[in-house]
N, C-alpha and C positions, 0 to 999 in steps of 0.2 A: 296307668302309664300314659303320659302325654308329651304328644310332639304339636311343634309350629314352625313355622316358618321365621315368624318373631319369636324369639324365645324368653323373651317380655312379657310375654303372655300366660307363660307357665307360673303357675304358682310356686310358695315358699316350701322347700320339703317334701318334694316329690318321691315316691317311695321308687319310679320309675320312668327313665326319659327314653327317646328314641330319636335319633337324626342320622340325618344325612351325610356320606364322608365325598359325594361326588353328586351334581348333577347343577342345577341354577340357586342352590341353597344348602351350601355343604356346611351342617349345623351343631357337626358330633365331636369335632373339638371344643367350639363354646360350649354346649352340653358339659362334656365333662370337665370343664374348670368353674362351670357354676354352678353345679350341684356333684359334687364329689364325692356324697355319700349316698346318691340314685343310683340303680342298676342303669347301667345306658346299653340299648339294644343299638348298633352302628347299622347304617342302612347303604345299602348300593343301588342304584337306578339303573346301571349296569351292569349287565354279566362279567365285563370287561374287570371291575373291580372288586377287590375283596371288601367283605362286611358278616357282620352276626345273620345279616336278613338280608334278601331281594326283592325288589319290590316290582310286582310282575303285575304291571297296568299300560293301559293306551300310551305311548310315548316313551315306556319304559324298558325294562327286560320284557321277555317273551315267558311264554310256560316251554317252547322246547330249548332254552337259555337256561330251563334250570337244571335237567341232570349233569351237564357239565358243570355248572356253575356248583351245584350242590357237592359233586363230588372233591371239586379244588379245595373248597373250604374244609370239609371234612379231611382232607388231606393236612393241610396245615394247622392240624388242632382246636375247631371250631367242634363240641360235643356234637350240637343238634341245632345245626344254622335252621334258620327259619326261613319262609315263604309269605311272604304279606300278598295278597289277594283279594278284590273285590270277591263277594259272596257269591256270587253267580260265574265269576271266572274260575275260583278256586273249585266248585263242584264240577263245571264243565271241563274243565282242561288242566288242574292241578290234582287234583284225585283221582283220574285216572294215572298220571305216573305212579300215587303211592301201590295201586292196582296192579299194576304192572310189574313193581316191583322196581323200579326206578330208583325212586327213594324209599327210603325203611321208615317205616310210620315212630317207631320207638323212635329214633334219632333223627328227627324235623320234628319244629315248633309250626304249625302251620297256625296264621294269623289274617284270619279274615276280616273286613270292611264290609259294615251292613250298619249303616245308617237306623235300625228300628226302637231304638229304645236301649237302655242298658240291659245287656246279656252278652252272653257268650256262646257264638253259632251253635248248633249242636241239632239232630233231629227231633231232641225232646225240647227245645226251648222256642226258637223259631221256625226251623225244620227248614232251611236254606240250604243245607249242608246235609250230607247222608254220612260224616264221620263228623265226632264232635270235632271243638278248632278246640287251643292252645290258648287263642285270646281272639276278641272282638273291637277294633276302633268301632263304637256305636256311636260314636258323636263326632260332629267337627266344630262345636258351637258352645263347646263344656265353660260352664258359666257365664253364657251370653258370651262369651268372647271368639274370636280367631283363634281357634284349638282343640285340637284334635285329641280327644282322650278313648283309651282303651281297659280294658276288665280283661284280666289273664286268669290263671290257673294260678294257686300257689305254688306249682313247682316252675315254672316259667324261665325261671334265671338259675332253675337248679337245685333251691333249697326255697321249703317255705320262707315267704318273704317276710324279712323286718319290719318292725316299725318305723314312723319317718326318724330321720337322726336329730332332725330339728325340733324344737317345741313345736308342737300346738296348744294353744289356749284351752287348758284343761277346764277354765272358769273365769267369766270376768263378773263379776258381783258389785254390786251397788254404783254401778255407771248411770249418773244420772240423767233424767231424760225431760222433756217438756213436752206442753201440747200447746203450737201455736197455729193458731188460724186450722186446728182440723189435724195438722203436721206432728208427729215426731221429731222432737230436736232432740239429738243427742251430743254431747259435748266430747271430742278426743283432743288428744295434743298433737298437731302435725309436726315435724322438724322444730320440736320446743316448743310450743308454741299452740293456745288453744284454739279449737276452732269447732263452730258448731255446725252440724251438719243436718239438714231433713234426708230423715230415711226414706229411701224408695226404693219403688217394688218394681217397677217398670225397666229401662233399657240401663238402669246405670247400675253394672256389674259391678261395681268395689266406689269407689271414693274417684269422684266427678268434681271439680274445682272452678267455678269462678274466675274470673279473669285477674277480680282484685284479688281475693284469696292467695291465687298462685301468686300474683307479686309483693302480697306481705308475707308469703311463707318462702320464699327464694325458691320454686318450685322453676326446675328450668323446662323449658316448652321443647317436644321432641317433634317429630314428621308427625301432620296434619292425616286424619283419618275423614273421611263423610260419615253423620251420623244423622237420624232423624230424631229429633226427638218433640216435645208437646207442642212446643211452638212453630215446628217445620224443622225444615233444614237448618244445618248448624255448621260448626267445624269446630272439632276436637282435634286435640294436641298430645301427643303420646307424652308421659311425665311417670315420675317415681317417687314416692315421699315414706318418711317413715314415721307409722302411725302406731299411737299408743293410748291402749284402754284401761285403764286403773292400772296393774302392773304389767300386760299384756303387751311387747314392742312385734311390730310388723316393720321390720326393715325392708325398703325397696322396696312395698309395694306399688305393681303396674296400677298406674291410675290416668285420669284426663284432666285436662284444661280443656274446658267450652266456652267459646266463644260468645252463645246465644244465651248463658243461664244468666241469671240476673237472681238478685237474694242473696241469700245461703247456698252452700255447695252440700250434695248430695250423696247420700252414702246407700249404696244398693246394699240390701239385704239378703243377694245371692253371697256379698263378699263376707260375710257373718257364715252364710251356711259354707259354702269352699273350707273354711276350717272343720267339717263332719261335726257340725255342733248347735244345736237347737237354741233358739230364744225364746224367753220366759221374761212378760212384762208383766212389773208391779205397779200395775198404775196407781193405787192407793200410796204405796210409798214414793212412788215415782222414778222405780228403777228398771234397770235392764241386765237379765245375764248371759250368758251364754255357755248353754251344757253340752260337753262332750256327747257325742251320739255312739254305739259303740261299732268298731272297727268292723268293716266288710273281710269273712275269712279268705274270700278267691279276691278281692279289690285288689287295683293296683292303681 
């Protein structure tokens, strides 16, 4: 499950999104006209307004915001509104209400933030928590970018979850590749259109562009980002292009215009792995594929 702020950020095919319906980033109508076949968790920053979830942090709702808050939505046909919570707030002052008898443990999704690793709170996984959680935001950084993703429970939204509705590249086979100067060139078609790319391992999370690139590829330049990269500081350009691997199309994908690159434009090999799928190089034939990895059964 993943939320941002930019929701540009999110990948294609998300099996689960999460925004905001009030606060300085009300994000969960975009959410659901952009991915219409994600579960979307609606989120409130205040008690004041209705949502699937409350978000009970510094700035936000309170922990005693939530039995009132918990019981309105349960009134108005919400199964088992949820509780998002730092991992240390949710033990000290959101579990004592399930204690208390407050809220009913069966009916709350409690959703805890603990930045550790991928997992899911629980006393037997990281021990943060003295009752398992529902899900964990473990990252804010999911694939080197600004994004926040989370690991649920299969039953999270109610029913074990689907697969995504959108393709993934089940297999791209015989994408041919070069070695120059030490480099990976691998060749895709951007907006029609070939173009080669040095694969890197380093800060460039998907497909990084060129200045000329972007302007033989009609790549329109969006709000300038700071980015550091080999040569210092730089400035990047938010952009979208739609990129295609032997028969494989990535429409919209989030990508950059850099200011500083000079060459070839760069293709991070996080944006290979984000599709759950391994690379397998044949440097004798001089190919490249990419294999499905299989599906996480609690992933979301």
């Amino acid at each position: 499950m993943f939320d941002a702020v930019d929701v540009g950020q999110i990948p294609n095919g998300p099996v689960a999104v999460a925004g905001y319906v009030d606060g300085a980033w009300p994000t969960a109508a975009e959410l659901s006209g952009r991915f219409p076949n994600a579960h979307l968790l609606s989120i409130a920053v205040s008690a004041a307004h209705d949502a699937d979830c409350l978000d009970v942090e510094s700035g936000d709702a309170t922990p005693a915001d939530v039995p009132a808050w918990y019981e309105r939505q349960r009134a108005r046909g919400v199964e088992r509104p949820a509780i998002y919570a730092g991992a240390s707030t949710m033990q000290a002052a959101v579990l004592p209400l399930v204690r208390s008898g407050a809220i009913a443990r069966p009916l709350v999704r409690l959703w805890s933030a603990h930045w550790a690793g991928e997992h899911i709170c629980a006393p037997s996984t990281c021990g943060a928590v003295s009752v398992g959680m529902d899900a964990t935001q473990w990252t804010s950084r999911s694939f080197g970018r600004d994004l926040d993703e989370s690991l649920a429970v299969a039953d999270f939204f109610g029913a074990a979850a689907p697969p995504p509705a959108k393709k993934s590249a089940p297999l791209v086979p015989t994408v041919p590749i070069e070695i120059q100067q030490d480099s990976i060139v691998i060749k895709a078609v951007v907006n029609g259109q070939q173009t080669p790319f040095v694969l890197d391992t380093g800060d460039a999370v998907g497909p990084v562009f060129t200045q000329a690139d972007a302007s033989r590829l009609g790549l329109q330049q969006g709000a300038p980002f700071g980015v550091e990269g080999a040569g210092g500081a730089s400035t990047s350009y938010a952009t979208t292009a739609s990129i295609t691997f032997d028969s494989v199309t990535y429409d919209s994908e989030p990508a950059a215009i850099d200011d500083d690159l000079t060459g070839e434009s760069l293709l991070g090999l996080p944006f290979f792995l984000a599709r759950a799928s391994s690379l397998s190089f044949d440097f004798t034939a001089g190919t490249l594929s990419m294999v499905p990895l299989p599906p996480k059964s609690a992933g979301m």
